[in-house]
C-alpha positions as CSV (number, residue, x, y, z in Angstrom):
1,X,0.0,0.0,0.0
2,X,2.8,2.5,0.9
3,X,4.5,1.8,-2.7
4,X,1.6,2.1,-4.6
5,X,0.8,5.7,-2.4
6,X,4.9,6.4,-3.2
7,X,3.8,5.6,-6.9
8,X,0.6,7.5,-7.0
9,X,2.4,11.2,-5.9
10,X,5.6,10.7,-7.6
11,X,3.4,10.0,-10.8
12,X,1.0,13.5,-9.6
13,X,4.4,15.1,-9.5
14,X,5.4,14.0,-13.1
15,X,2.0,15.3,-14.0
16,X,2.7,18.6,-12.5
17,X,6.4,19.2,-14.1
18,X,4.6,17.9,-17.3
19,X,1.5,20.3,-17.3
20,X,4.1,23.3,-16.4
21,X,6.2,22.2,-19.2
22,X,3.4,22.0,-22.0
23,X,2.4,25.5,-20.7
24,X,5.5,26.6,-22.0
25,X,4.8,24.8,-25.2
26,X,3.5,27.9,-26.4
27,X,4.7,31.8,-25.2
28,X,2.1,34.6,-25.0
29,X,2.6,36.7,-28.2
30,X,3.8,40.1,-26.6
31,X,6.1,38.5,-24.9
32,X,9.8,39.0,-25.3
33,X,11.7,36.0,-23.2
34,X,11.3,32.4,-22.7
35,X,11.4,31.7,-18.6
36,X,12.9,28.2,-19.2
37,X,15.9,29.9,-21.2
38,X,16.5,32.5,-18.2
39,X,19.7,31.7,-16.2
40,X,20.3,28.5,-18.9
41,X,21.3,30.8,-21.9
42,X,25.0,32.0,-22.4
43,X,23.4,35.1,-23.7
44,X,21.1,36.6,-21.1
45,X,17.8,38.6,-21.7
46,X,18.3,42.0,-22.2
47,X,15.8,44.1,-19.7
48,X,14.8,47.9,-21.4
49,X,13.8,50.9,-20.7
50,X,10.2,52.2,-21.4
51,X,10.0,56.6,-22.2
52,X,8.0,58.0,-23.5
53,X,5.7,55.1,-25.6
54,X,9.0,53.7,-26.6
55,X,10.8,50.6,-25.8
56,X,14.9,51.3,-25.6
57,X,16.7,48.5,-27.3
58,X,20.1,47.3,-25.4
59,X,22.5,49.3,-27.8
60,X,20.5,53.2,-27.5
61,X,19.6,52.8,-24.2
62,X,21.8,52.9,-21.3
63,X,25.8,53.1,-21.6
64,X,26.3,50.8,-18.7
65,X,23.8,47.9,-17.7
66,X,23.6,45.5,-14.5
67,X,24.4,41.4,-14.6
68,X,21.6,39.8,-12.9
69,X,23.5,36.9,-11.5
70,X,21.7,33.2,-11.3
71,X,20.4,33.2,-7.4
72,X,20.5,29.6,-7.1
73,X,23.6,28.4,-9.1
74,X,26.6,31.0,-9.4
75,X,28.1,28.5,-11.9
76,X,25.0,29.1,-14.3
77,X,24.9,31.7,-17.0
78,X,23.0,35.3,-15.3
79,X,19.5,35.7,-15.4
80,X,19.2,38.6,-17.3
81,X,21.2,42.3,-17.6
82,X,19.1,45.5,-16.5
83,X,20.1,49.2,-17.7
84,X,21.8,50.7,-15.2
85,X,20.9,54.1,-16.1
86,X,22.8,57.4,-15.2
87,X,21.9,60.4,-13.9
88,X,23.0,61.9,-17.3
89,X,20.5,59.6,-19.0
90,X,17.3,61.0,-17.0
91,X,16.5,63.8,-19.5
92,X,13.5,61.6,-21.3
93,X,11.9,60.4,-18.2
94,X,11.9,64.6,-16.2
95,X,10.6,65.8,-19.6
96,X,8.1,63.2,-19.6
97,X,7.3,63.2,-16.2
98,X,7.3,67.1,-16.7
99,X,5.0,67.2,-19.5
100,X,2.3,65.7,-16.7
101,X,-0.5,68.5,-15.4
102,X,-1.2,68.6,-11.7
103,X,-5.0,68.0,-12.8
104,X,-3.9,64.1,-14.4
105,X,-4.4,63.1,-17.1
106,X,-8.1,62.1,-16.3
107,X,-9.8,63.1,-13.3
108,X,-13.7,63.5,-12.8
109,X,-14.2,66.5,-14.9
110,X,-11.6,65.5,-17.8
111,X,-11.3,62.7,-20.4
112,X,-13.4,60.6,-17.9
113,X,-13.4,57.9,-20.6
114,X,-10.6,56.9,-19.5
115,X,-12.1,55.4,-16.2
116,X,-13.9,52.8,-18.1
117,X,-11.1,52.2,-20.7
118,X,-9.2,51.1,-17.6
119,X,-12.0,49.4,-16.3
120,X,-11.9,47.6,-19.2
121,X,-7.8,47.0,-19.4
122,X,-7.9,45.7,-15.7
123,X,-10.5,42.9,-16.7
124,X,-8.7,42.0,-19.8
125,X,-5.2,41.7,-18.0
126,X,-6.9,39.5,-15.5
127,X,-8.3,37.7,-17.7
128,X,-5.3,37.1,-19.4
129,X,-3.5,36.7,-15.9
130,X,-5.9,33.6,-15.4
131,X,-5.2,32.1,-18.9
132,X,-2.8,28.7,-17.6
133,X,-0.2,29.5,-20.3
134,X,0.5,33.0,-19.2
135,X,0.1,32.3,-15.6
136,X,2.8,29.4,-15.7
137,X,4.8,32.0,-18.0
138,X,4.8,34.2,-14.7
139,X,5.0,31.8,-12.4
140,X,8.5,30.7,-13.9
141,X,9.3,34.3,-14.4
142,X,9.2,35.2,-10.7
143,X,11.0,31.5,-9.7
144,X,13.6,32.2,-12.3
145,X,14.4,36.6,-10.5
146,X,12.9,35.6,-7.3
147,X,13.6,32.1,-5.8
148,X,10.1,30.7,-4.0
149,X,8.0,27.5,-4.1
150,X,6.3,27.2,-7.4
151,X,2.9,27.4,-4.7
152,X,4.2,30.9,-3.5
153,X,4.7,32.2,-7.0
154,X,1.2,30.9,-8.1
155,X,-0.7,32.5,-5.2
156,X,1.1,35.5,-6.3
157,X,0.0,35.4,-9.8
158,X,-3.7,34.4,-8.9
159,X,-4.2,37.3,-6.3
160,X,-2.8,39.9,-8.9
161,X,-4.9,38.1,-11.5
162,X,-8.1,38.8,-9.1
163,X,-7.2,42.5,-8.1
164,X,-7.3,43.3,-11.7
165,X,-10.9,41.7,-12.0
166,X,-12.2,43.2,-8.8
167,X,-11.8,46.6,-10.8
168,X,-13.3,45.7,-14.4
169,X,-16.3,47.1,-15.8
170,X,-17.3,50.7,-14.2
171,X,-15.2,49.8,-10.4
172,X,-12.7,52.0,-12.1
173,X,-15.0,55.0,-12.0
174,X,-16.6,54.3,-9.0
175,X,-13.2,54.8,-7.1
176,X,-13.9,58.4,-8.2
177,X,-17.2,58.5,-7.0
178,X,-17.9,62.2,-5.7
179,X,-20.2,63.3,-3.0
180,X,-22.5,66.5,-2.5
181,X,-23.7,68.8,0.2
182,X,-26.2,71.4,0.0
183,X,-25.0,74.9,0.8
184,X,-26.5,78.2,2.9
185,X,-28.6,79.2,-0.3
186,X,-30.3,78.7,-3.6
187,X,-27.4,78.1,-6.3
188,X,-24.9,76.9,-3.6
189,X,-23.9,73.5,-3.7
190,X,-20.5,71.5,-2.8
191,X,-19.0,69.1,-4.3
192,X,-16.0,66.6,-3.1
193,X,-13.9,64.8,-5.7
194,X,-10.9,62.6,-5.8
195,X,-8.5,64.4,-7.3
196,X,-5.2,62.6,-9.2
197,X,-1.8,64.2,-8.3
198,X,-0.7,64.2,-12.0
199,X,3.2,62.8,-12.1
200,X,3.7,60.3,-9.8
201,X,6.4,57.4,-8.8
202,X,6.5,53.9,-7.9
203,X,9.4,52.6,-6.6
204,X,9.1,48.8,-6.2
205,X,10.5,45.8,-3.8
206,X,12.0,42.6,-5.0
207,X,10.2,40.0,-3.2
208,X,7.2,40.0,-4.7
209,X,8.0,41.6,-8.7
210,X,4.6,40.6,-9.9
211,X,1.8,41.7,-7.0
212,X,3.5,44.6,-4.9
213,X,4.1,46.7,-8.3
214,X,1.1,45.7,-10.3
215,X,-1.2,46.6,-7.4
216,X,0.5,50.1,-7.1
217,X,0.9,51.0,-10.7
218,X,-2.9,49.9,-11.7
219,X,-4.0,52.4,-8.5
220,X,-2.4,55.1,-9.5
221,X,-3.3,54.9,-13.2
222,X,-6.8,54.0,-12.4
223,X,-7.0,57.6,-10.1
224,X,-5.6,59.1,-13.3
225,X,-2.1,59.9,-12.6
226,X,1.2,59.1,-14.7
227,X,3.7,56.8,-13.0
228,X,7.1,55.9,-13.3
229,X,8.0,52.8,-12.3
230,X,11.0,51.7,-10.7
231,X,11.0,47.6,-10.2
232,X,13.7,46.3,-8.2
233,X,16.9,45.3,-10.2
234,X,17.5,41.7,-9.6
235,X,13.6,41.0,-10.7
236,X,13.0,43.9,-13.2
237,X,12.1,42.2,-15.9
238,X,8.8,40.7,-14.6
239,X,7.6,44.4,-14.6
240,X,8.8,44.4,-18.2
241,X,6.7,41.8,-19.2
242,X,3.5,42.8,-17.1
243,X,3.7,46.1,-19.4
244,X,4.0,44.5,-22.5
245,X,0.6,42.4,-21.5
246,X,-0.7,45.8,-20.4
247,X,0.0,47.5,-23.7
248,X,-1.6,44.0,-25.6
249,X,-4.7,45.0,-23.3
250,X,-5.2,47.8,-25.0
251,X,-2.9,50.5,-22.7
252,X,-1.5,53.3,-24.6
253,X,2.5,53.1,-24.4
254,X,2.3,56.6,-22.9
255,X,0.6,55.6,-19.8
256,X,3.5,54.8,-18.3
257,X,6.8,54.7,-17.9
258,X,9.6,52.3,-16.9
259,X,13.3,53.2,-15.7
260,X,15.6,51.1,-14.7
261,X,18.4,52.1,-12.8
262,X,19.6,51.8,-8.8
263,X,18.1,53.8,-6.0
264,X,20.3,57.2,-6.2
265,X,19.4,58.1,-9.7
266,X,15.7,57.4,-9.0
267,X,16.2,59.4,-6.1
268,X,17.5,62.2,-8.7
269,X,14.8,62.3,-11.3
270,X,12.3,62.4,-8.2
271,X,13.9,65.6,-6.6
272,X,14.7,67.0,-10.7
273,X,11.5,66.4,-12.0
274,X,7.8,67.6,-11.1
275,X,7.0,64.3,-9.6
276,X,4.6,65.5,-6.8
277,X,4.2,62.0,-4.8
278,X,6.6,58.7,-4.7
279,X,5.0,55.3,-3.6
280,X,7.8,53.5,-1.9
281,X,7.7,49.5,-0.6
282,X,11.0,48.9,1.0
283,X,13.2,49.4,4.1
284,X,13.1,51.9,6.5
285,X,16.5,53.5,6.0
286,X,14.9,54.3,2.5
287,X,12.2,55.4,3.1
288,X,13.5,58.2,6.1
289,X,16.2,59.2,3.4
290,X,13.3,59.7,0.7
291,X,10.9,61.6,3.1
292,X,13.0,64.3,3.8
293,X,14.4,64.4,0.2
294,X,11.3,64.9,-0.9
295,X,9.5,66.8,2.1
296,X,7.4,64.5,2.8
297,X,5.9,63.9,-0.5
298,X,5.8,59.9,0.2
299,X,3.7,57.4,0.9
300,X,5.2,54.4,2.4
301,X,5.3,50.6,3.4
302,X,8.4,49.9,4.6
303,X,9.8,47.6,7.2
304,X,7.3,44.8,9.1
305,X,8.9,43.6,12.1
306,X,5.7,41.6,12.8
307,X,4.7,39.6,15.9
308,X,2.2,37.2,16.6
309,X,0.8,36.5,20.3
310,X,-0.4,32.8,21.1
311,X,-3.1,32.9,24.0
312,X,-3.7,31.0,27.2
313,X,-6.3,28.6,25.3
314,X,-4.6,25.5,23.2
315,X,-6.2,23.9,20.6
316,X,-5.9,22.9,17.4
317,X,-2.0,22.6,17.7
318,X,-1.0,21.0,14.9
319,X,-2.4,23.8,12.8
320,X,-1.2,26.4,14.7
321,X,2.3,24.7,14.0
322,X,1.9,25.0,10.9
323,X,1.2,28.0,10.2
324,X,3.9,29.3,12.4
325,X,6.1,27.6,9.7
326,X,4.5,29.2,6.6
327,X,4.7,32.3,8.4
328,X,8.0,32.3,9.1
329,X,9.5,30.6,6.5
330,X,7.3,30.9,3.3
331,X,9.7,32.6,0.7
332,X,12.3,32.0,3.2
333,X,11.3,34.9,5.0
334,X,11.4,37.6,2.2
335,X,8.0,38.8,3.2
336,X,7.5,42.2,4.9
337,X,4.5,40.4,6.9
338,X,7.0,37.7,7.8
339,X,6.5,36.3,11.3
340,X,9.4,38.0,12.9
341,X,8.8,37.0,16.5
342,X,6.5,34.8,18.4
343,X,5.3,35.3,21.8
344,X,3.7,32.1,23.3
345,X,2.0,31.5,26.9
346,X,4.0,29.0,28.2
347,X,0.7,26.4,27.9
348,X,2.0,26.3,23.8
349,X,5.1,25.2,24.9
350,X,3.9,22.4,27.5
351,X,1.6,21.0,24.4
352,X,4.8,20.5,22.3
353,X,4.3,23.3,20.1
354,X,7.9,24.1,19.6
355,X,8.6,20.6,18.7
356,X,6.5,20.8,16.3
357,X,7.7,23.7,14.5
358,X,11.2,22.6,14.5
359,X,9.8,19.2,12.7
360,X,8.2,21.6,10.2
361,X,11.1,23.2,9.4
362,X,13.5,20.6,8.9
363,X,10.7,19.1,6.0
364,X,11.9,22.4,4.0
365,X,14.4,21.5,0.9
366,X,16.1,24.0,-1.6
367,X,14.9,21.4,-4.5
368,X,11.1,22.5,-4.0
369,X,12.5,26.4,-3.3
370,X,10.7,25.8,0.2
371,X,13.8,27.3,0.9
372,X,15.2,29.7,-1.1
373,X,18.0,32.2,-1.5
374,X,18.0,35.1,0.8
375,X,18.7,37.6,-1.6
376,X,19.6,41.2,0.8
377,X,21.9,39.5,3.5
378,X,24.9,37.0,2.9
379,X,25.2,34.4,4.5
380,X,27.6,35.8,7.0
381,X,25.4,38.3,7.8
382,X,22.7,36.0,9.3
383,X,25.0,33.9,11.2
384,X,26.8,37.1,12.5
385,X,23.1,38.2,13.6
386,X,22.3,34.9,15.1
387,X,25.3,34.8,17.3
388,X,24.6,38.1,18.5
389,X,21.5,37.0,20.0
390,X,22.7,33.7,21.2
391,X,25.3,36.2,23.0
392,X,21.6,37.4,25.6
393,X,21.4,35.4,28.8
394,X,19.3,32.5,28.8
395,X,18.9,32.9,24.9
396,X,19.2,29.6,22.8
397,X,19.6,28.1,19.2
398,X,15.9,26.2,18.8
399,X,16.5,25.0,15.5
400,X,18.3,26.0,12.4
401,X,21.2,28.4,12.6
402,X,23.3,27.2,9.9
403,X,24.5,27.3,6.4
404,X,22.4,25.0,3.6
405,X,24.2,21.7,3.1
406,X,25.5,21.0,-1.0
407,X,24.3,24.8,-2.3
408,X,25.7,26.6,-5.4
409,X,23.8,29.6,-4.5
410,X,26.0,33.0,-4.9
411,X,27.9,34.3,-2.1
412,X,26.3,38.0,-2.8
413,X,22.9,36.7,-1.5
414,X,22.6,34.0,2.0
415,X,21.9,30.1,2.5
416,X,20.6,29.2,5.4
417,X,18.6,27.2,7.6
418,X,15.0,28.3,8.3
419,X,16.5,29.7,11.8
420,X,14.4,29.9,15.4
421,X,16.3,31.4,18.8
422,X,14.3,31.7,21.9
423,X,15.5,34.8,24.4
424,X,13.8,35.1,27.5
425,X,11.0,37.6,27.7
426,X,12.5,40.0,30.7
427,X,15.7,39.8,28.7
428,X,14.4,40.8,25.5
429,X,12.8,44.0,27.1
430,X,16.2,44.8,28.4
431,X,17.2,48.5,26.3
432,X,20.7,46.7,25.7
433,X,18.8,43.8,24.2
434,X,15.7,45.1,22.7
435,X,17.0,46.6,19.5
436,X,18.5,43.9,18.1
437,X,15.6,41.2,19.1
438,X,13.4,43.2,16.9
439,X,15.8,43.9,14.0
440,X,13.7,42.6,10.8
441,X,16.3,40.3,8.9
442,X,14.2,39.7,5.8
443,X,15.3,36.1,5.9
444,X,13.9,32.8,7.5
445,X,14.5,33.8,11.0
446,X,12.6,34.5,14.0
447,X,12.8,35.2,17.3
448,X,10.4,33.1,19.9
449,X,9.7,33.6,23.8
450,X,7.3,32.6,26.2
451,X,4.8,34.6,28.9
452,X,2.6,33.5,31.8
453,X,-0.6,34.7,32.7
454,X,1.0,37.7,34.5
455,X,2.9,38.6,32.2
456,X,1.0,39.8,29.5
457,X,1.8,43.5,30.1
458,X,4.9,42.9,29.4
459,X,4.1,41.7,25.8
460,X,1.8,44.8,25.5
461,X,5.1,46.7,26.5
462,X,6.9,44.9,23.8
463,X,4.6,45.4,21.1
464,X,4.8,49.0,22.0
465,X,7.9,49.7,21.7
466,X,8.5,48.6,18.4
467,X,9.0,50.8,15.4
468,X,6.8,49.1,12.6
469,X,3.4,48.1,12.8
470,X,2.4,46.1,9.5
471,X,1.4,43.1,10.1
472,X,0.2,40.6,13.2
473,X,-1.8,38.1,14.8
474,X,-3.4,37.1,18.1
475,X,-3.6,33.1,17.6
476,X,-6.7,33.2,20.5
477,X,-10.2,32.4,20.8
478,X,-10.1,33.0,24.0
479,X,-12.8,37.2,23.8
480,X,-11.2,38.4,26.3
481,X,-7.6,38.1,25.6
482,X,-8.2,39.3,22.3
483,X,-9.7,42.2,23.2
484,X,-6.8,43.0,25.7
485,X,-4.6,42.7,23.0
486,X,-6.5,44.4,20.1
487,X,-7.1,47.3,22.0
488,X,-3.8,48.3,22.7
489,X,-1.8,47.6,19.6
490,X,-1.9,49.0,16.2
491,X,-0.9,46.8,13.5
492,X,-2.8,47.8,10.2
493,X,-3.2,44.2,9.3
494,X,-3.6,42.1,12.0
495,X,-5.5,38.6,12.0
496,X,-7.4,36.9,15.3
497,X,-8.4,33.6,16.5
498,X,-7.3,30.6,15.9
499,X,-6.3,30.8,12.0
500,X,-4.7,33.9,12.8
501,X,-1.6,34.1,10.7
502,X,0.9,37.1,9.9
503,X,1.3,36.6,6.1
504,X,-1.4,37.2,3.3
505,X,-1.8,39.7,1.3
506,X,-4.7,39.1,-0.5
507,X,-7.0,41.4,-3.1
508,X,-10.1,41.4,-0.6
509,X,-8.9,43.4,2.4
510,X,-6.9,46.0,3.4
511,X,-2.7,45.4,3.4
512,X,-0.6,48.2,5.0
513,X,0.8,49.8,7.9
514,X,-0.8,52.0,11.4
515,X,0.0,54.7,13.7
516,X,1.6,56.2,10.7
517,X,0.8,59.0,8.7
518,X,2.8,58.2,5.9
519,X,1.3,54.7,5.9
520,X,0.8,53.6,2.2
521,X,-2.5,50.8,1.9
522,X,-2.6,48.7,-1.3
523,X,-4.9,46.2,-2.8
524,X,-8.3,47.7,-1.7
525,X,-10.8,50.8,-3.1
526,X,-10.0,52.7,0.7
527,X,-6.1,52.0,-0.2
528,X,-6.3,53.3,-3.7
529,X,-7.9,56.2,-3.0
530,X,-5.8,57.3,0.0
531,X,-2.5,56.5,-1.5
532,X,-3.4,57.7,-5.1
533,X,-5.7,61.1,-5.2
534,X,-6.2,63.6,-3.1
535,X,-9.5,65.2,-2.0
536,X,-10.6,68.5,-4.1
537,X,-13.5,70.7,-2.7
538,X,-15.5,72.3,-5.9
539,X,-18.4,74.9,-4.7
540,X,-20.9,75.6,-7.2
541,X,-22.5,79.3,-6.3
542,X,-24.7,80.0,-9.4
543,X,-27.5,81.9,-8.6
544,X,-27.4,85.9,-8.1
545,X,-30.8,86.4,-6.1
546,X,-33.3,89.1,-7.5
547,X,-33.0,92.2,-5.9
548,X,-29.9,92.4,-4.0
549,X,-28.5,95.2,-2.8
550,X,-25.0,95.6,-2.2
551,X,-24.7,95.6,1.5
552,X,-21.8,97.8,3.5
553,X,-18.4,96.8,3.6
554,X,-16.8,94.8,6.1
């Protein structure tokens, strides 16, 4: 019975690879790479430039371009180049950016047309986003930039794939929807509008190269503004593709535009140009150096340092394992709504909890990409890191804490061990202490400590103090400790009960940071409006009333 079961998955897996692989068969017609040949062929895909409706080829635009080395095999050929453009090379993107109005290029009182037309753009792209061919061609486009389980890159694909269908048809338009009040007299009436900001910029992360940017770019164009976008190097050419589908959905070539360079020469056609607000999903060293270039013209989601708080009342504690795991270690950690720390009432650890997570860990393999390439530390830096917190009394290596066994993967990015070390609560809160237990490593790390029932304060204290409140969850059913815990924390995204889980960013709820007010939201009609128009007053005042008299001045 066991060989036949063996039998039966490794023939479902052959069936997978098989239906991937006749996918491929075929590409999508605007595209302009093969996935499969990505980090395979000795001459690597050349990424371009989009300005003004046209597409740079590799010899007029840039005069010095990036190597997008293979993340999981430095012996293989690179992925791809990417211009690295110059600040001398900015002209076409300030003019264009320049030749923007402050009033959009639709708003609700100009070329509304366009509302539908992107009404109608956003269903076709979904569409197409749900078509298996072009959803594998993604899927294998992110693995290939962006090392992650072919599941992780999938769920990516499909939530961007919804997002765009949420806003077919007239949702476009309705984002705009105005509202009225009636004034002191006859002929007075007030109208508020959302109001786009004209030139606008995106600057995107790396870990997820399809949903993070698509998400952002289709908000702001939807609210009628222009954006620049500026993917992430090592995974700009997903971006690349996404546009050409866009333009093949009927998106003029003007809509928007896409640079690629590294952060200080974005920084420089921001502060050069007439861009009047920057979207920014990255760290927080960025983002503080971009609000005061800019004066605060930014909207951000930057780091998530994000906890979740198991209750007094086990249950369900295999699950709860589990998701732990995914949380934690899902894209090995490359998720701003990673689970960075876990506070657990002592009951977890009495049920075996811990056990169980460490069992769950070691099941995770670089052959699935369960775990993957950490692709902003080295490997050094993690293990440096770990040590440091190993150095805190009573602290102590749960699990992990090593270098991958038989990897090829570059020495620029880290291998590692999905990674857990336990420090004592009292010790964490310790000011020498507490900085670098809540330093967000962007890997597959976390830290893990344990409360009684006196002692929750002392998580509330902890929670406080932190910097970043993105994502977190209170794993409880138990009312009462929720409600302690909900009411004094501020998370923007934070999950409760017994599902609760830190990661998930899906199309049908709110995704973003609180308690800031430079907190960008995405994925929502309440996050597209806040983060991409403003709110304009008009007061219509028509009617002259027979008979007046010109009363004394004042």
């Amino acid at each position: 019975m066991l060989s036949t079961l063996r039998l039966s998955i490794s023939s479902a897996a052959a069936l997978r690879i098989n239906s991937r692989r006749c996918c491929l068969s075929s590409l999508p017609s605007w595209a302009t790479l093969d996935p499969l040949s990505l980090g395979t062929s000795p001459t690597p895909h050349s990424v371009t430039n989009l300005v003004n409706g046209q597409w740079t080829t590799s010899s007029t635009s840039t005069q010095k371009s990036l190597l997008i080395p293979n993340p999981t095999d430095k012996h293989a050929p690179p992925v791809c180049t990417v211009p690295d453009t110059q600040p001398s090379e900015l002209t076409p993107f300030i003019e264009s950016m320049n030749r923007v109005p402050k009033s959009g290029v639709h708003n609700p009182l100009k070329n509304v047309e366009r509302y539908l037309k992107f009404g109608e753009i956003s269903r076709k792209a979904g569409e197409a986003l749900s078509d298996p061919i072009i959803s594998e061609f993604f899927i294998q486009t992110i693995q290939k930039t962006v090392p992650k389980s072919h599941a992780q890159a999938a769920g990516e694909v499909k939530v961007t794939a919804d997002f765009l269908k949420n806003f077919g048809g007239d949702n476009v338009r309705f984002l705009a929807r105005s509202f009225g009040v009636p004034g002191d007299h006859y002929g007075q009436f007030s109208n508020g509008h959302r109001w786009p900001y004209g030139p606008v910029a995106i600057i995107a992360p790396f870990n997820f190269p399809l949903e993070i940017p698509v998400l952002q770019l289709m908000g702001a164009l939807f609210m009628g503004n222009k954006p620049v976008l500026k993917p992430a190097e090592k995974c700009a050419l997903v971006m690349e593709q996404f546009i050409h589908l866009l333009h093949d959905c009927g998106m003029d070539t003007n809509d928007v535009d896409l640079l690629n360079c590294q952060g200080p020469v974005a920084e420089k056609l921001i502060l050069k140009s007439n861009i009047r607000l920057t979207q920014f999903t990255g760290s927080s060293r960025v983002a503080d150096i971009l609000l005061e270039k800019t004066k605060g013209k930014v909207k951000i989601e930057d780091a998530g340092f994000d906890w979740k708080i198991l209750g007094p009342d086990v249950d369900d504690v295999e699950y709860v394992a589990w998701q732990c795991d995914q949380d934690a270690y899902a894209c090995s950690g490359q998720k701003c709504s990673a689970e960075s720390i876990l506070f657990a009432h002592e009951n977890w650890e009495k049920a075996g909890l811990f056990d169980k997570m460490k069992e769950n860990a070691s099941t995770r393999s670089l052959d699935d990409l369960s775990v993957a390439p950490v692709l902003t530390h080295t490997t050094k830096d993690f293990l440096d890191h770990t040590f440091r917190l190993l150095e805190i009394p009573g602290a102590k290596l749960m699990f992990g804490g090593k270098e991958l066994d038989n990897h090829n993967i570059p020495e620029v990015y880290g291998a590692v061990e999905p990674t857990a070390v336990f420090v004592p609560l009292k010790e964490m809160l310790k000011d020498e202490h507490f900085g670098v237990c809540t330093t967000e490593m962007f890997a597959p790390f976390q830290v893990v400590t344990t409360f009684a029932d006196d002692e929750m304060s002392l998580v509330i204290e902890a929670c406080e103090r932190m910097s970043n409140h993105l994502t977190a969850a209170v794993v409880s059913n138990d009312v009462e400790f929720q409600t302690a815990i909900l009411a004094n924390t501020v998370n923007g995204t934070t999950y409760a009960g017994r599902r609760a889980r830190t990661t998930g960013a899906p199309q049908n709820h709110w995704f973003g940071p609180a308690g800031d007010a430079r907190g960008a939201g995405i994925g929502t009609p309440e996050a597209i409006k806040m983060v991409w128009s403003c709110h304009r007053e008009i007061i219509m005042d028509t009617v002259v009333p027979s008979g007046w008299e010109q009363p004394k001045a004042t």
